[in-house]
N, C-alpha and C positions, 0 to 999 in steps of 0.2 A: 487595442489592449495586447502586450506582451504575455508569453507563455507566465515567465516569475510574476507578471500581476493578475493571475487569479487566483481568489481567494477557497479557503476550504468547502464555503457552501457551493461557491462558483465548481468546484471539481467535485463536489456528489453531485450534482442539478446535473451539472452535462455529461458526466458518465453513467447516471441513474444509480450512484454506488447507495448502500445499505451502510449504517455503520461498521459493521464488522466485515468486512472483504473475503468471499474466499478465495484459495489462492489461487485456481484456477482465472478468476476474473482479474486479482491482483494482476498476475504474470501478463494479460493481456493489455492489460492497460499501462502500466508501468513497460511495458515491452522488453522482459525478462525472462527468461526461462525457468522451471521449475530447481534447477542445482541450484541457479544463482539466487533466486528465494531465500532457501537452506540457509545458502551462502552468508546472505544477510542478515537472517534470523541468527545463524551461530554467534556473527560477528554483532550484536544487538542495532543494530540498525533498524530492521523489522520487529515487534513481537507476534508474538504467534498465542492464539488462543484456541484451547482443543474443546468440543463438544462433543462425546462419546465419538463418531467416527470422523466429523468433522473437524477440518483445519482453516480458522480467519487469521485476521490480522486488520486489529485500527484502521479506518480509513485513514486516520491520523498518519500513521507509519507512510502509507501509499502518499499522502497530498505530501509529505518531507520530501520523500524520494525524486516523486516531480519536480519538487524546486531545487534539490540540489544539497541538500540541508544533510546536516551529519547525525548521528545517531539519534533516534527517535525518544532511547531510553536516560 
């Protein structure tokens, strides 16, 4: 199996992701850095979702990013 053939549930099973990512786990897995997060988020590629102190993002947004896929939104 190639990286572009796994599927969404294929990439929360093997990273144990939650639906909602935080970005600390995002950055790690997507292997990005916290500006370029931002980065993404500004440019809507990423969304971002706030919970009083809390900052997610879709795992949706994260499984795009892995394949290569252009804006999320």
């Amino acid at each position: 199996m190639r990286p572009g053939d796994l599927t969404l549930h294929d990439t929360i099973k093997i990273y144990g992701l939650p639906l909602n990512v935080p970005v600390k786990r995002f950055c790690e897995v997507a292997g990005i850095g916290n500006t370029r997060f931002y980065e993404l988020a500004k440019e809507g590629v990423i969304r971002i979702r706030k919970n009083g102190r809390s900052t997610t993002a879709p795992v949706e947004d994260l499984y795009r990013l892995l394949r290569g896929e252009q804006a999320a939104a």
